[in-house]
N, C-alpha and C positions, 0 to 999 in steps of 0.2 A: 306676540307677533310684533314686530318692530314695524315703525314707520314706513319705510323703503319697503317693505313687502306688501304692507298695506295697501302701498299707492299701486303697484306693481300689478296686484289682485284686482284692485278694479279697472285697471288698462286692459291689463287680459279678459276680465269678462265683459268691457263693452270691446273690445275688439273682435271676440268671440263672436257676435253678435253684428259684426260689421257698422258698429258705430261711425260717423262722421265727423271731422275735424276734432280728433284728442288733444286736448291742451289740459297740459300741467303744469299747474303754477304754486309756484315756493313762496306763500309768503308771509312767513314766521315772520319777517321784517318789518311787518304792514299791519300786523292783528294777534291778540293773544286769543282769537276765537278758535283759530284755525290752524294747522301747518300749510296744508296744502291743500287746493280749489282745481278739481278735474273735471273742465268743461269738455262734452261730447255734444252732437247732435243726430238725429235721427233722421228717418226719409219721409217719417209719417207719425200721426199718436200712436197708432198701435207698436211701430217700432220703438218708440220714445219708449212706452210703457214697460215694451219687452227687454229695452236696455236696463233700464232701473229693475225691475225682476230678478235680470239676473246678477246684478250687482249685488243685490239684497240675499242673493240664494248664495252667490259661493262668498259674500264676508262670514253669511250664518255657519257655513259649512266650514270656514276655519276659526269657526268660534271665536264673530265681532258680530255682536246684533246691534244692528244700526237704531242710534238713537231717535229718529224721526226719518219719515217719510214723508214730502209734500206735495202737493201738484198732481199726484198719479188719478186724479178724477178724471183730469181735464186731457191728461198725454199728453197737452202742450209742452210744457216743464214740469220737470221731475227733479226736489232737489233731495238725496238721499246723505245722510249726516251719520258718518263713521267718528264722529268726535273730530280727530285730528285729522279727517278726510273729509 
């Protein structure tokens, strides 16, 4: 799966989910950690949680299992790590 689909994948599934404020930012130019940082926000933990779910459910389902998952105790923040996402 190419990058651009990747990032695509998870806009779709926190849209899916009616996430708040999508922001995608580029910044190959800033860090070799990352390509790209897709900050979302939720209404609530529970939806926090259920954004990050299903983020994790359709990367697995196009066969990218995300390297770490963090923060989903708390719902507060969820940061979910697709390598280059």
């Amino acid at each position: 799966m190419q990058i651009e689909e990747l990032v695509q994948l998870v806009v779709d599934a926190l849209e899916e989910l009616k996430a708040k404020d999508i922001v995608k930012i580029d910044v190959r130019e800033h860090t070799s950690v990352t390509d790209y940082m897709i900050i979302a926000s939720g209404t609530s933990n529970r939806h926090v949680s259920a954004l990050s779910d299903n983020v994790v459910e359709k990367a697995k389902a196009a066969g990218n299992r995300p390297l770490g998952v963090e923060g989903k105790d708390s719902g507060e923040w969820v940061l979910v790590d697709l390598g280059d996402v």
